[in-house]
C-alpha positions in Angstrom: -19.6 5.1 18.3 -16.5 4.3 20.5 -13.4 6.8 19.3 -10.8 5.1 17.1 -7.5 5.3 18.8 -4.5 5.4 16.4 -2.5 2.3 15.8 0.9 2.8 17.3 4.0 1.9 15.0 3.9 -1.6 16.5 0.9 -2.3 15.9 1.1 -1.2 12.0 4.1 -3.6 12.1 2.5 -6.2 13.5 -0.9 -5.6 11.3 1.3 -5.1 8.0 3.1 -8.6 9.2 -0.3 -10.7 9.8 -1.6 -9.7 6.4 1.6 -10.6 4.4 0.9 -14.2 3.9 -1.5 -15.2 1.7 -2.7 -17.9 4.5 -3.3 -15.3 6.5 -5.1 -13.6 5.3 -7.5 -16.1 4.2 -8.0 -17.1 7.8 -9.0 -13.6 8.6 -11.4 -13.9 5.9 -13.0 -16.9 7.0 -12.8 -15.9 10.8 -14.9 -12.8 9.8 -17.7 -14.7 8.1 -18.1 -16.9 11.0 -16.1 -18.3 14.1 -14.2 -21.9 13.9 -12.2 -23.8 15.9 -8.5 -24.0 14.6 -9.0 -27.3 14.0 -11.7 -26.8 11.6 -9.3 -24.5 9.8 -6.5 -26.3 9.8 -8.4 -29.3 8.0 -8.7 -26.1 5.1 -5.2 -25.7 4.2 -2.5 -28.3 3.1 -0.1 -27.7 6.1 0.2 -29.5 9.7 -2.2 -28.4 12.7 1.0 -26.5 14.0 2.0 -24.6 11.4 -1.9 -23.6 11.2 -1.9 -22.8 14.9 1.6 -20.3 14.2 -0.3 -18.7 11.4 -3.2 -17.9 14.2 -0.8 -16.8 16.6 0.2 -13.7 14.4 -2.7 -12.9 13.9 -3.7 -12.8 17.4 -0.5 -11.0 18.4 -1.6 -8.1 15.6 -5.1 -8.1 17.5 -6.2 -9.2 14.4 -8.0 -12.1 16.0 -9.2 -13.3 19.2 -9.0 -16.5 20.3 -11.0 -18.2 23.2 -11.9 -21.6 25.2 -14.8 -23.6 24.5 -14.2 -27.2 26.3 -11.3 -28.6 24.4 -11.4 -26.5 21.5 -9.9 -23.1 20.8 -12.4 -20.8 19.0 -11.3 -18.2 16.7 -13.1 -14.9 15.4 -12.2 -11.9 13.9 -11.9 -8.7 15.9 -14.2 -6.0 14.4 -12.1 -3.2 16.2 -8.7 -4.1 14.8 -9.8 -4.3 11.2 -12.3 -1.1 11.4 -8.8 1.0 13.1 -6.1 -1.0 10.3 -9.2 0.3 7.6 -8.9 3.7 8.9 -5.0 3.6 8.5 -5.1 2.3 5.0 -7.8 5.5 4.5 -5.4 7.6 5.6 -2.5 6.5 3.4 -5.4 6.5 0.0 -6.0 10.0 1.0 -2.1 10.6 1.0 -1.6 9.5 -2.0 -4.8 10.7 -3.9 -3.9 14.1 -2.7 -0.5 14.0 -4.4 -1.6 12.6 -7.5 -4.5 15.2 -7.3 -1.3 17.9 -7.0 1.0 16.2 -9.8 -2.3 16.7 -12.1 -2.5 20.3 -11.3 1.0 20.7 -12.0 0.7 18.7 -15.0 -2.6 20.8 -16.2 -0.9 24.2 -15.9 0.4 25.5 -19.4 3.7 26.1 -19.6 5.1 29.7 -19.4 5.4 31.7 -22.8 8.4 31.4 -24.2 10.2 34.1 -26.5 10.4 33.8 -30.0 14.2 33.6 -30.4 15.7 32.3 -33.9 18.9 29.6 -33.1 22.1 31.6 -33.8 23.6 30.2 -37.3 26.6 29.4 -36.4 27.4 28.2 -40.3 29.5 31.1 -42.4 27.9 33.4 -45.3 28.8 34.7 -48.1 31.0 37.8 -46.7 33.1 35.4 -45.0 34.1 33.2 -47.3 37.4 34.1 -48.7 37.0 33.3 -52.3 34.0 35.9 -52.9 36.7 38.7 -52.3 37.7 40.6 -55.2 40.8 39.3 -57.1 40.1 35.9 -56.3 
């Protein structure tokens, strides 16, 4: 198995970019079950052939994709190695954040420190203070 390189921060930018738009994503997903010709995904979606081809160019520029020459057409696929080291990133920040929750549970579990049985001062007067229970009065 080749070593997995980490993504620089351009690459997450670019990566976290491709996969924003619903469109997208959906042409990743179909570009990983099989390769197509931008044509034949642009006949998919409700938008022109160019705003098709922009969507594939972000892709590509994240790496997400790769793109070739057949004859006339322009052949899309997924690239295995891009997803596989944008997988690996999103592992990372699962394990990030499954730590800390694992941490704020612990925290969470511990009991609470005894606390000393102390009766709230009465701060209301009694009997010996009240002037009218003097004598003569």
């Amino acid at each position: 198995m080749v070593a997995q390189r980490e993504l620089s921060e351009a690459e997450v930018d670019r990566v976290f970019h491709a996969l924003a738009t619903s469109t997208r994503r959906d042409i990743l997903r179909r570009t990983i079950e099989r390769e197509q010709s931008v044509s034949t995904l642009a006949s998919e979606y409700e938008m022109s052939f160019a705003a098709v081809q922009k969507h594939v160019a972000v892709l590509e520029a994240a790496n997400l994709i790769v793109k070739r020459a057949e004859g006339r057409e322009r052949l899309v696929r997924a690239n295995p190695e891009m997803i596989a080291r944008a997988r690996a990133l999103l592992a990372r920040y699962e394990e990030l954040w499954r730590s800390r929750i694992a941490r704020l549970d612990d925290l969470l579990a511990e009991t609470p420190a005894p606390t000393t049985d102390r009766t709230p001062t009465d701060t209301t007067s009694t009997d010996t203070d009240d002037p009218r229970t003097e004598e003569g009065v």
